[in-house]
Residue, then its C-alpha position, 0 to 999 in steps of 0.5 A: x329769619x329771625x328768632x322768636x326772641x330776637x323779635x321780642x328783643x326787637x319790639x321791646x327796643x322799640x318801645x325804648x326808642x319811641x320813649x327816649x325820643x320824646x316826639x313822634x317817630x316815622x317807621x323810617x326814623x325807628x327803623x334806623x333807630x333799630x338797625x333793620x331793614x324799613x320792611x322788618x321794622x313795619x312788621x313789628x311797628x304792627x304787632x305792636x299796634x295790635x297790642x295797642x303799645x304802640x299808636x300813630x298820631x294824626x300826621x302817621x308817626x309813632x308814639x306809645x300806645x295808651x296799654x302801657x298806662x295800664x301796665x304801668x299802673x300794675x307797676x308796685x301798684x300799692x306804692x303809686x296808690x299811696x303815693x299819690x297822698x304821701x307826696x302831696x303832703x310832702x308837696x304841700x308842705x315844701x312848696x316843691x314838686x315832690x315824686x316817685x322814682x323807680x328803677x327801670x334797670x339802669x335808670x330812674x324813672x319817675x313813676x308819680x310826681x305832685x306839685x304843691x297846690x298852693x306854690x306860685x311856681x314849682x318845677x314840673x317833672x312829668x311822669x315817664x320822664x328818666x334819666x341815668x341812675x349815676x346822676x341826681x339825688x334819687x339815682x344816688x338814693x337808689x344805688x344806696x339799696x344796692x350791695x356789692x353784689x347788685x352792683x357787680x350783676x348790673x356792671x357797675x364797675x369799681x368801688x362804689x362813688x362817695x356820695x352813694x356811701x354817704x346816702x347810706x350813712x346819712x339816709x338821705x342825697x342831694x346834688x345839684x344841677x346834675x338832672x335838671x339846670x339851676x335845680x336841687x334835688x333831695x332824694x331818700x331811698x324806699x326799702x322793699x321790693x321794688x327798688x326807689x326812692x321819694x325826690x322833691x326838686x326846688x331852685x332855692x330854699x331856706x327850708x332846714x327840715x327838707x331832708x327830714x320831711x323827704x326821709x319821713x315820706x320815704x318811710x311811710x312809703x317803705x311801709x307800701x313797698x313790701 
């Protein structure tokens, strides 16, 4: 009989694995996912339905629940808040997407995201979207907040990657390709509580004050993440 813990354990995988698939799951597929039995993983489908983290789509399959928005807005609640201004000036004034991210253990999850309003086209980056923290501009920004000590508690192995050293120094990182195919990210990291960092995402631009104007936005968000 499983414990109380391995339960929770169990329903939180869950969640990761309705979030990582990105489509609608049967119990069967999240069963299999899980590494249980059909009949343990309907037990715990169920206790998350009650809580209403969990829901089925017309045809029956899984997906997440409309209660994580609800946690979700009581994540770092005055940084989202003043998110929302702070990026659509730094949006409007690139003519590029512009987004928070957040740390979510080992991977950058984008919290707010904001296109510019008056850009022809721009690259959407939706809420909720993640990808690993040793890749793209803002995992760099992110692992910049991390001391040595972080590094070693998360089990980051070996000495820190150059181009994390060099977004300390220079305060702000860039790369290419590494998230999304063709596109430059260019992050800075947001000091304070909670660990992140503002991002805008572009294919091309002649714009010299990119790094800057995303700096700028990162640091009137510090001011929000206290």
């Amino acid at each position: 009989m499983e414990s109380q813990a391995q339960t929770l354990a169990r329903g939180l995988r869950i969640l990761d694995i309705l979030a990582e698939a990105g489509q609608p799951l049967t119990i069967a597929a999240v069963s299999e996912a899980l590494g249980v039995h059909r009949s343990i993983g309907y037990r715990l489908v169920r206790t998350l339905e009650d809580g209403a983290l969990v829901i089925r789509d017309p045809a029956g399959a899984l997906v997440l629940g409309p209660h994580l928005a609800t946690l979700a807005r009581s994540v770092a609640p005055r940084l989202q808040s003043d998110a929302q201004s702070v990026l659509q000036t730094l949006a409007d004034e690139l003519a590029m997407t512009a987004f928070l991210v957040v740390l979510d253990r080992m991977e950058c999850v984008t919290l707010v995201t904001v296109e510019p309003r008056d850009a022809v086209a721009s690259i959407a980056q939706r809420p909720g979207s993640r990808h690993s923290m040793q890749v793209g501009a803002p995992g760099i920004a992110i692992q910049s907040l991390l001391t040595s000590a972080d590094r070693a508690a998360m089990g980051l192995d070996g000495p820190e990657p150059h181009e994390v050293t060099q977004a300390r120094l220079d305060g702000v990182a860039s790369s290419h390709g590494e998230v999304i195919t063709g596109v430059t990210s260019v992050a800075a990291p947001i000091r304070g509580s909670v660990r992140a960092a503002v991002a805008v995402l572009y294919v091309t631009s002649d714009n010299p004050r990119v790094a800057v104007e995303v700096q700028r936005a990162a640091a009137a968000l510090t001011q929000s993440n206290r």
